[in-house]
C-alpha positions in Angstrom: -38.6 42.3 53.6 -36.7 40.7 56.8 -34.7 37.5 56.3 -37.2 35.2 57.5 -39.8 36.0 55.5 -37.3 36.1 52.1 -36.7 32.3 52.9 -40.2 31.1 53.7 -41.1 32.9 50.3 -38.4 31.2 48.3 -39.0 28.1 50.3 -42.7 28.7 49.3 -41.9 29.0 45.7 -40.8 25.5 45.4 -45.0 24.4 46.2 -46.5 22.8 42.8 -50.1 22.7 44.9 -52.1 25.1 46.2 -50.9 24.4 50.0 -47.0 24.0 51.0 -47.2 20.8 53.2 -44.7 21.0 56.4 -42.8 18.1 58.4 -46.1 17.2 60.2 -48.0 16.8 57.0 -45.6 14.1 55.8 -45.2 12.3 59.2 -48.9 12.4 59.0 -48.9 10.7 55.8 -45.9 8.3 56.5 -44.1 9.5 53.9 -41.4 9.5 56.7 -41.4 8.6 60.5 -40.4 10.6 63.6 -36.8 9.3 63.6 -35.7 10.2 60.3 -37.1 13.5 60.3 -35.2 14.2 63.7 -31.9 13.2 62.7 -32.1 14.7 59.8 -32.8 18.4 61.4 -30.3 17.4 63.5 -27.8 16.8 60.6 -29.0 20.2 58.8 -28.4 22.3 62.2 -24.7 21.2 61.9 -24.5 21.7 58.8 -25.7 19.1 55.8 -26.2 19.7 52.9 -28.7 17.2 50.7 -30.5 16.3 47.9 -34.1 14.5 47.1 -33.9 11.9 44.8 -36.8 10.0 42.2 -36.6 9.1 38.8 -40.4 9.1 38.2 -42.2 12.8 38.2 -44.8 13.9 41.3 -42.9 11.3 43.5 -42.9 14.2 46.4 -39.3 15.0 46.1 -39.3 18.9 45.8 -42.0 18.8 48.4 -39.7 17.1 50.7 -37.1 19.4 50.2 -39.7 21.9 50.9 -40.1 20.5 54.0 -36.5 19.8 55.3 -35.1 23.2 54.2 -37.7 24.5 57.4 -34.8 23.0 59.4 -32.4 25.3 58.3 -30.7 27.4 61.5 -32.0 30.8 62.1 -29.6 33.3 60.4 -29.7 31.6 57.5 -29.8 33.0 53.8 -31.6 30.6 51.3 -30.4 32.0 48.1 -32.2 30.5 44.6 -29.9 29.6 41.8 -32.2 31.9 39.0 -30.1 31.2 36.8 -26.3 30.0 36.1 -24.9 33.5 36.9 -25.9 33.0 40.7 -23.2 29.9 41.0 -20.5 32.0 39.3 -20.8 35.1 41.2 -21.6 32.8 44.1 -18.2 34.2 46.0 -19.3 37.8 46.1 -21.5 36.5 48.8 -19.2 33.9 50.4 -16.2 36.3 50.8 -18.6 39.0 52.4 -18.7 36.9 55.3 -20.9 33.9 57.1 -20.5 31.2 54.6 -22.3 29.1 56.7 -25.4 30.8 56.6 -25.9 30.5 53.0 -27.8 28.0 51.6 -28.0 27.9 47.8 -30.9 26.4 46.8 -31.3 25.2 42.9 -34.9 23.9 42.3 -33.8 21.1 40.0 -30.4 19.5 38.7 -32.1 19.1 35.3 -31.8 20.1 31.7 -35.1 21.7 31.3 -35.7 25.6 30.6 -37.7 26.1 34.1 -37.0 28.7 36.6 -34.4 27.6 39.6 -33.0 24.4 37.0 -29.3 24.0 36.3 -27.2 21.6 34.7 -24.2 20.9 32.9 -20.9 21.9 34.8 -22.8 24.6 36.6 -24.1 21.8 38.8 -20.3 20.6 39.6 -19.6 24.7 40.4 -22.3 24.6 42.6 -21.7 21.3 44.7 -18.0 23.0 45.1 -19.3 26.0 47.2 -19.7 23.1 49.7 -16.0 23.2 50.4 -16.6 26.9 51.5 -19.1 26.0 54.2 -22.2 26.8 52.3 -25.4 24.6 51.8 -26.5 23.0 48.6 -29.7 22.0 48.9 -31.5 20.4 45.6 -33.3 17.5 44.1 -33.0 15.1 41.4 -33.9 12.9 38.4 -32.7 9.4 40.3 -33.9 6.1 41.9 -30.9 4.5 43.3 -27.5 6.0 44.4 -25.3 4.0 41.7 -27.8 6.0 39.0 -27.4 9.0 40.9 -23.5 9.2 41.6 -22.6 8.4 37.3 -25.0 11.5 36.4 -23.5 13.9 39.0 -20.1 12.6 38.7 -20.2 12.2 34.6 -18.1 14.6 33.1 -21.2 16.9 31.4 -22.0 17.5 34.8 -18.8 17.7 36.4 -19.2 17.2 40.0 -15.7 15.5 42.0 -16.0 12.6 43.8 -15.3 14.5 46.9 -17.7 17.4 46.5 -20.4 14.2 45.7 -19.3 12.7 49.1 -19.7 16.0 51.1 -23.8 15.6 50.4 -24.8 15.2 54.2 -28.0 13.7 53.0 -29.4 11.8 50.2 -33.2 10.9 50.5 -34.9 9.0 47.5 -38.2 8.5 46.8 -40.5 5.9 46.4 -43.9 6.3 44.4 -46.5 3.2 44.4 -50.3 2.9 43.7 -52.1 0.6 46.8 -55.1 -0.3 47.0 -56.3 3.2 48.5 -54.3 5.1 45.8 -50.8 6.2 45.7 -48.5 6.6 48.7 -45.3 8.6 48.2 -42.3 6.9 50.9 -38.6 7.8 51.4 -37.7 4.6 50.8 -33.6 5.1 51.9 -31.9 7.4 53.4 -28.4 7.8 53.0 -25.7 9.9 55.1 -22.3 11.2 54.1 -19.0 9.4 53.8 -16.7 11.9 53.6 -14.2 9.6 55.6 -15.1 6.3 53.7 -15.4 8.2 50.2 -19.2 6.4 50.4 -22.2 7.3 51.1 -23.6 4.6 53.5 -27.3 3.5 53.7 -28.9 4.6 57.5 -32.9 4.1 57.4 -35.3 2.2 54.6 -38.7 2.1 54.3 -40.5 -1.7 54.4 -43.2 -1.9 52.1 -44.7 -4.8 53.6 -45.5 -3.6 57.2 -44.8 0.1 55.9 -42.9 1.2 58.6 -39.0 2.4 58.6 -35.5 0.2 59.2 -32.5 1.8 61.1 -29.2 0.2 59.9 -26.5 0.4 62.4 -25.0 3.7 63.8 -24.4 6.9 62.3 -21.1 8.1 61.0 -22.6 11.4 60.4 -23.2 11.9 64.2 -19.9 10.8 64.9 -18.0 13.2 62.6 -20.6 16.1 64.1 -18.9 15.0 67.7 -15.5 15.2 66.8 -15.9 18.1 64.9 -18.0 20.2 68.4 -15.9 18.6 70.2 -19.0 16.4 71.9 -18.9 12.7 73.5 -21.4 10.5 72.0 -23.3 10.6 75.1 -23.9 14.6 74.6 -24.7 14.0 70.7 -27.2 11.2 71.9 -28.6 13.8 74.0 -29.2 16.4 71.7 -30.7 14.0 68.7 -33.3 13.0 71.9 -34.2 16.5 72.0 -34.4 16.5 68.1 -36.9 13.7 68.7 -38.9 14.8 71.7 -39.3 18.5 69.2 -40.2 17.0 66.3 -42.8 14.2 68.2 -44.1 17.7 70.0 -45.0 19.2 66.5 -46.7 15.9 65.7 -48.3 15.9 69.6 -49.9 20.2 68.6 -52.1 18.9 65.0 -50.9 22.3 63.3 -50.0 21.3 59.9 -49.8 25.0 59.0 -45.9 25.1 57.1 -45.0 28.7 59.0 -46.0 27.9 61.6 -43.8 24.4 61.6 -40.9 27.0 60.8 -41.3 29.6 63.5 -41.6 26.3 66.2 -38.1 25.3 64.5 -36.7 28.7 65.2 -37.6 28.8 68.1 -36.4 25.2 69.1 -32.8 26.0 68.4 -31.2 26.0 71.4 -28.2 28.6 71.0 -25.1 26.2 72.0 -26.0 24.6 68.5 -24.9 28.1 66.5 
């Protein structure tokens, strides 16, 4: 089995229906809009890590985890936390070479007995393979990021304040019953502070028009500019062609979740690796 098709399977895995719903499906459904999804797969090209948030079950968080991890950069390795022995052998892999292209994916940061779960101070091992350049890609039991940052940060779970502010992204979740049933929303998106030691709130979702808010401008993009060594004008540029990618897959109809991933692949220009 080639790389590729090792991800898309353990990618797959995650689905609790009988179809694994891609990026389109979920624009489709408003669940999230063309803006956030594009800076988003611009944040995991240059590396994010993040987590999907809801307190309430079947709010569509592990199937929009699903969905973002298709942004991950070709070359990369998704590797399932199976169990706790995975995060404490974690550095066989790491010192092998290519940190970066890991990305160490634990179905839940939860107490239950299920495959892919972890908790206790596992979870804080795990969030430090961040400092080695890995991913950590995850979701979680939480409706706000006050509630979220005391159970990561709590000493059963023993995550550092600076391994919680490395998280690139933080999406929660909104669930609500309308009218015409239930609609499932990323009601806030937050970015990493690394800098400010917060995380800092960049897009919400309105429930009365149902559309999406921007707030202000991103540090995140910033940081990735210093860090490339990129003017803002360049980053601006390559966000736009996150954009104009992400409106084409919207522009074809093709829901199909492969598919979605081999247009991503494909999409990366080389000058982003």
């Amino acid at each position: 089995m080639n790389l590729e098709e090792h991800n898309l399977r353990e990618i797959e895995g995650l689905s609790q229906r009988g179809r694994t719903l891609s990026i389109v499906d979920l624009i489709n459904a408003n669940t999230l809009d063309v803006d956030m999804a594009a800076f988003s797969l611009y944040a995991i090209a240059n590396g994010a890590s993040f987590l999907t948030a809801a307190r309430p079950g079947n709010a569509g968080k592990t199937t929009l985890m699903a969905c973002l991890m298709t942004f991950l950069p070709p070359g990369s390795a998704v590797v399932t936390i199976s169990n706790p022995s995975v995060v404490t052998g974690a550095h066989s892999l790491i010192d092998s070479g290519n940190a970066e292209n890991l990305c160490f994916l634990c179905h839940e940061i939860g107490s239950g007995h299920w495959y892919g779960y972890l908790w206790g101070g596992y979870v804080g091992q795990l969030m430090h393979l961040m400092n080695d350049g890995c991913r950590v890609v995850s979701c979680i039991h939480a409706d706000t990021l006050p509630e979220l940052h005391d159970i990561m940060v709590s000493r059963e779970l023993s995550v550092s304040e600076e391994d919680f502010s490395r998280l690139g992204l933080i999406l929660f979740m909104k669930l609500e019953r309308g009218l015409t049933g239930y609609r499932r929303r990323v009601a806030t998106l937050y970015e990493s502070g690394v800098e400010s030691g917060n995380h800092e709130l960049l897009f919400s979702w309105k429930p009365e028009s149902d559309t999406y808010i921007k707030h202000g401008e991103s540090a995140l993009l910033k940081r990735i500019g210093r860090q490339r060594g990129l003017s803002e004008e360049q980053v601006a540029g390559e966000l736009q062609q996150c954009r104009a990618f992400i409106e084409s897959l919207m522009a074809s109809g093709n829901t199909d979740f492969r598919w979605v991933r081999k247009q991503v692949l494909d999409f990366y220009p080389e000058n982003w690796l």
